[in-house]
C-alpha positions in Angstrom: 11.5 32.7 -37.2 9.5 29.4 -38.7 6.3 29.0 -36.6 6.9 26.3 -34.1 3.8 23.6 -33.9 3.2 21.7 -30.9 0.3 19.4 -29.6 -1.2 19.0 -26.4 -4.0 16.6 -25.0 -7.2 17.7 -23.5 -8.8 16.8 -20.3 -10.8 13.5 -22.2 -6.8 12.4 -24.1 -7.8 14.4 -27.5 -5.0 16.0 -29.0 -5.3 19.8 -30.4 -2.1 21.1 -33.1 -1.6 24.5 -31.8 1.1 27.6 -32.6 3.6 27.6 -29.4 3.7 31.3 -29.9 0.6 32.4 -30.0 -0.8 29.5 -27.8 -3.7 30.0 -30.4 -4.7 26.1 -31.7 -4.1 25.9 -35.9 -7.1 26.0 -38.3 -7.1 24.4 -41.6 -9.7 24.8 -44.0 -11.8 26.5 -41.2 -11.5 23.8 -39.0 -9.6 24.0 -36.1 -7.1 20.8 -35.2 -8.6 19.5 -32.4 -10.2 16.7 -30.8 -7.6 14.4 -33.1 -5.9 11.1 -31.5 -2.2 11.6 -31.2 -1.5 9.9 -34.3 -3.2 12.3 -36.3 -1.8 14.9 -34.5 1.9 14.2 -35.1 0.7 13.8 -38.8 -0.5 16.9 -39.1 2.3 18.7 -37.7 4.5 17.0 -39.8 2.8 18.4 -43.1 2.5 22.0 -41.5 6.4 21.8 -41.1 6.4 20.6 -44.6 4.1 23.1 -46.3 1.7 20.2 -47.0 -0.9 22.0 -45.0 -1.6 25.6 -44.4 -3.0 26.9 -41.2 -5.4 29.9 -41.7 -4.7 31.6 -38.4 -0.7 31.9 -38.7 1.0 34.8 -41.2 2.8 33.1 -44.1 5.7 34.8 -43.0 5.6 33.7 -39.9 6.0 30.1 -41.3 8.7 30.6 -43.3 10.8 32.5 -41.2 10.9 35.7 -44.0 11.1 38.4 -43.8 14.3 37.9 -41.6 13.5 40.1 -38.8 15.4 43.3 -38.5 18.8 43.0 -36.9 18.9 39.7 -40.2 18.8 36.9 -37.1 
């Protein structure tokens, strides 16, 4: 299964791009995505969905969905 991206806002309205499965927030480059406006936020989870950016905290195959997992769902 793809990894599923999400954002939430913080207690001061920053936004943080984090991995609904792991609840863990996505780094790029080192850096995690966090303290963004929501803007940037929905940005950057549109170029994760789009390979455009690569988080360094979630498998590669857990962002493309392969391997298929056992029973091929």
């Amino acid at each position: 299964m793809p990894t599923i991206y999400n954002k939430r806002q913080d207690s001061e309205g920053l936004w943080e791009v984090y991995d609904r499965e792991s609840e863990e927030a996505v780094i790029v480059d080192g850096l995690p995505l966090c303290g963004l406006d929501e803007i940037e936020a929905d940005e950057a989870i549109r170029k994760l969905k789009r390979g455009e950016l690569t988080s360094d905290n979630i498998p590669p195959t857990a962002q493309s969905g392969w391997p298929p997992t056992k029973d091929g769902i």
